[in-house]
N, C-alpha and C positions, 0 to 999 in steps of 0.2 A: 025829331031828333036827327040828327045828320051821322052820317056815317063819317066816321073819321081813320077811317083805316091807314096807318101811313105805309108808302111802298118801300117794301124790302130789296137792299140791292142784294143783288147777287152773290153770293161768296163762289172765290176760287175752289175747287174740287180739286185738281190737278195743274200742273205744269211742267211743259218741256219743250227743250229748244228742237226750234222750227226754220225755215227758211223764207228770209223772204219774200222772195223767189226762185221757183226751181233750178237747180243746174240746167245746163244747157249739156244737148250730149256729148259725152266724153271729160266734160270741165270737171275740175279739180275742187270736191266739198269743199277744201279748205278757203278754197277762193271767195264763198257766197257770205252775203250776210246774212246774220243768226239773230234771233230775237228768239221769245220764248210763249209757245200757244196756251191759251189759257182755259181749260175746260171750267163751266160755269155754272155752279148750281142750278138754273134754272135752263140747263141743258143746251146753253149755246156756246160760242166760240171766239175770244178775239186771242187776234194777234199783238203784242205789245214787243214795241222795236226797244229793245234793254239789251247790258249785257248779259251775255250765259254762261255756267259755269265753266271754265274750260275739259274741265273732268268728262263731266258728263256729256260734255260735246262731243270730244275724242271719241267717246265710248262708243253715240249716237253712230259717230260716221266712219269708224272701223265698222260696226252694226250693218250699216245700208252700202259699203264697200261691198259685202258678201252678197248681196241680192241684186246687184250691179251689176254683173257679169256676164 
């Protein structure tokens, strides 16, 4: 008998907007672009280039403003 196991993709666990590349020092968050990283049931990571909410972005980069300094 054969093993017929079919492979299970991944489910998202989490998401939140990322960069897709870092600032450069001194530059301006608002400047970089944003996509949104994707934590993955099977404990890995991609990055997908989408839009992001702008809410939550704002929020992100007042957030990492404070640790900037």
């Amino acid at each position: 008998m054969l093993n017929m196991k079919r492979k299970v993709e991944p489910t998202v666990i989490k998401r939140f907007p990322y960069w897709e590349e870092p600032p450069a020092p001194g530059q301006d968050l608002h400047e970089l672009q944003w996509g949104v990283m994707e934590v993955l049931s099977d404990k890995t990571m991609r990055f997908v280039k989408t839009e992001v909410d702008p809410v939550e972005l704002e929020a992100l980069i007042e957030s990492l403003k404070g640790h900037m300094l």
